[in-house]
C-alpha positions as CSV (number, residue, x, y, z in Angstrom):
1,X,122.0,36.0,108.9
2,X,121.1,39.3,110.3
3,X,120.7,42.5,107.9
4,X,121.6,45.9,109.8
5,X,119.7,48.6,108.4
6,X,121.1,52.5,109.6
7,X,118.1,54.4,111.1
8,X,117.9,57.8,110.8
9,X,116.1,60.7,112.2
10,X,113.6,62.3,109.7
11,X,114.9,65.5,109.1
12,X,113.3,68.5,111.1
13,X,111.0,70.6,108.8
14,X,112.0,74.4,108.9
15,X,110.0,77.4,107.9
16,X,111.8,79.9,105.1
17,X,111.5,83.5,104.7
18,X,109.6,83.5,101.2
19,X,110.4,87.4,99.6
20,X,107.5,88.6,99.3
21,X,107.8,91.3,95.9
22,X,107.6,94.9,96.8
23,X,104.8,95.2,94.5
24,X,102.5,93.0,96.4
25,X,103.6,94.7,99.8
26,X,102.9,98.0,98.6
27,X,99.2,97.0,97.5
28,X,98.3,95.2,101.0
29,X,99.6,98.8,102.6
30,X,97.1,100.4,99.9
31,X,94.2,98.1,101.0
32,X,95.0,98.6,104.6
33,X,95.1,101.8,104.0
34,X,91.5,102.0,102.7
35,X,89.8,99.8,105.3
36,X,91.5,102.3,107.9
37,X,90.3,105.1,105.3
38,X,86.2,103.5,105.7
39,X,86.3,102.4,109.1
40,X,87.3,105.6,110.7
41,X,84.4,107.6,108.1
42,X,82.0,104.9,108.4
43,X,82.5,104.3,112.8
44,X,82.1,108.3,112.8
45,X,79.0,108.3,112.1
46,X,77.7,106.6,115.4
47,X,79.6,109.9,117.0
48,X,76.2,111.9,118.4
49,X,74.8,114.5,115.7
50,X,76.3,113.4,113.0
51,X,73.2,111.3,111.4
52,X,71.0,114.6,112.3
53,X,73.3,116.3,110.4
54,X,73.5,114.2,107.2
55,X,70.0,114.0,107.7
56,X,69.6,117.8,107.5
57,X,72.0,117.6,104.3
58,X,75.7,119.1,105.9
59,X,78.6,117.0,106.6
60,X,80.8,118.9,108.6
61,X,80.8,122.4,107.5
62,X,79.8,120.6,103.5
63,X,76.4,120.9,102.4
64,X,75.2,117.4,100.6
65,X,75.1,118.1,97.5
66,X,76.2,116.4,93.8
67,X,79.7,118.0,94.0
68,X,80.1,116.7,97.4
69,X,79.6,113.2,96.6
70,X,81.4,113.5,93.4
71,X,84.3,114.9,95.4
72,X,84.0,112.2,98.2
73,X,84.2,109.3,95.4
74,X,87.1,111.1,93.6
75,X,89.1,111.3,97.4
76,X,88.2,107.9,97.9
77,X,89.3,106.6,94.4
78,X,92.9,107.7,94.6
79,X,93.8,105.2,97.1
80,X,91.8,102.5,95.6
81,X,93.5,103.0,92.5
82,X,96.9,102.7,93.8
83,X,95.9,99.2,95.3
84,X,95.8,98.5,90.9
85,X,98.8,100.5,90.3
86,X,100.8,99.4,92.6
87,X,100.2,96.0,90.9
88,X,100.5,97.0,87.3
89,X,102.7,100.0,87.1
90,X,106.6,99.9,85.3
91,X,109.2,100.4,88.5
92,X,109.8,103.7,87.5
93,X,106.3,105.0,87.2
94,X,105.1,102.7,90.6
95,X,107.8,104.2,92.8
96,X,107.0,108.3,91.2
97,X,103.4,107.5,92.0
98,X,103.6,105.6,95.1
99,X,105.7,108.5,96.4
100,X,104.0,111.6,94.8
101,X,100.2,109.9,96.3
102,X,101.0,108.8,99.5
103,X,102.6,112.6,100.5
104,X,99.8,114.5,99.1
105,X,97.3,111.9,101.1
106,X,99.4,112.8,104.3
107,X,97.7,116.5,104.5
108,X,94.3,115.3,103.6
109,X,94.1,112.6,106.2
110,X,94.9,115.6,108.6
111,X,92.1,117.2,107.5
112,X,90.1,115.0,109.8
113,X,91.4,116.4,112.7
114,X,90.0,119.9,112.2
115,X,87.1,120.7,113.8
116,X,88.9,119.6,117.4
117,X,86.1,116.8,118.1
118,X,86.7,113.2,119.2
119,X,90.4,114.4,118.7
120,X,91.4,110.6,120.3
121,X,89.1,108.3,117.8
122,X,90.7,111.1,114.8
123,X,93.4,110.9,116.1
124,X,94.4,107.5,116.4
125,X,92.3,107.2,112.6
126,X,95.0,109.4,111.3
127,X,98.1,107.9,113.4
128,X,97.4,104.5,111.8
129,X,97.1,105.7,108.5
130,X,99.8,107.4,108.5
131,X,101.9,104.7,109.8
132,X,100.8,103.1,106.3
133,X,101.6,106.0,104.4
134,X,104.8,105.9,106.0
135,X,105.7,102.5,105.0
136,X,104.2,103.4,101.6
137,X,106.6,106.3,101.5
138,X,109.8,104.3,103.0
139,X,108.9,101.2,100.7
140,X,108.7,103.4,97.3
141,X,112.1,105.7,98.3
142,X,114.3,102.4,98.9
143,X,112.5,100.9,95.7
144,X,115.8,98.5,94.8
145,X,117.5,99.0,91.7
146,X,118.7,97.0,89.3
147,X,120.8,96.6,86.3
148,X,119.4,96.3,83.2
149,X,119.9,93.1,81.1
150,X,120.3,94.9,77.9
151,X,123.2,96.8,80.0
152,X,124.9,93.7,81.5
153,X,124.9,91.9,78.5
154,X,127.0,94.5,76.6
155,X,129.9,93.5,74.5
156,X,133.0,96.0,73.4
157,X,132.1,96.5,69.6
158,X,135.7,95.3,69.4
159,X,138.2,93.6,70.9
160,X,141.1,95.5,73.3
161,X,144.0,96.5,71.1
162,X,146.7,93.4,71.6
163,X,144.3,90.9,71.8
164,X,143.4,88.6,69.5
């Protein structure tokens, strides 16, 4: 007696689109953000005079001083912070802050291009962040709504007249 057994082809593994929540996009922009927002500050040092001049205590046209540095940390700690809030903030309050920080950073980022040095390596600093401020901007404005559960759960506080 034979036995026939039906043989199949294992079935073909396929890769899905996982969402990935707008929260959690918004914060990788933040962070790329930042390591753009270092790397351009930090490569600009090896531009010729700029070390002489730190060492003489001016950066750009700043002298060196306690306010400077204090004002350097708080510039550098707004988008830092959003890399948190963009975590941990309501809906509401993330999209009004993602919105309200990313346009104000916009100007400030083009501050870097004053001075009309290195206007490429600046330039292409501020292009890229401001592709990421873009997206920020774009991702916060189409922030997707939706309906409250208290709302949707509603019931008439009576029924319709004619029904029982």
């Amino acid at each position: 007696m034979t036995t026939h057994t039906l043989q199949t082809a294992p079935a073909r593994a396929t890769r899905s689109h996982q969402q990935v929540p707008l929260q959690l996009k918004l914060a990788a922009a933040w962070t790329s953000f930042m390591c753009l927002y270092i790397y351009v500050d930090v490569l600009g040092l090896y531009k010729p005079g700029t070390v002489e001049g730190i060492l003489k205590g001016q950066v750009f046209t700043f002298a060196i001083t306690q306010t400077f540095f204090a004002s350097a940390l708080a510039a550098s700690a707004v988008p830092m912070m959003m890399i948190l809030l963009s975590t941990t903030l309501p809906a509401r309050a993330n999209r009004l802050t993602n919105l309200v920080v990313a346009s104000l950073l916009i100007p400030w980022m083009a501050f870097n291009l004053v001075g009309g040095e290195w206007l490429f390596y600046f330039g292409l600093g501020f292009a890229l962040e401001l592709i990421l401020l873009v997206f920020i901007l774009r991702s916060a404005w189409t922030w997707p709504l939706t309906v409250s559960p208290a709302v949707s759960r509603r019931q008439p506080a009576s029924p319709p007249i004619g029904m029982p």
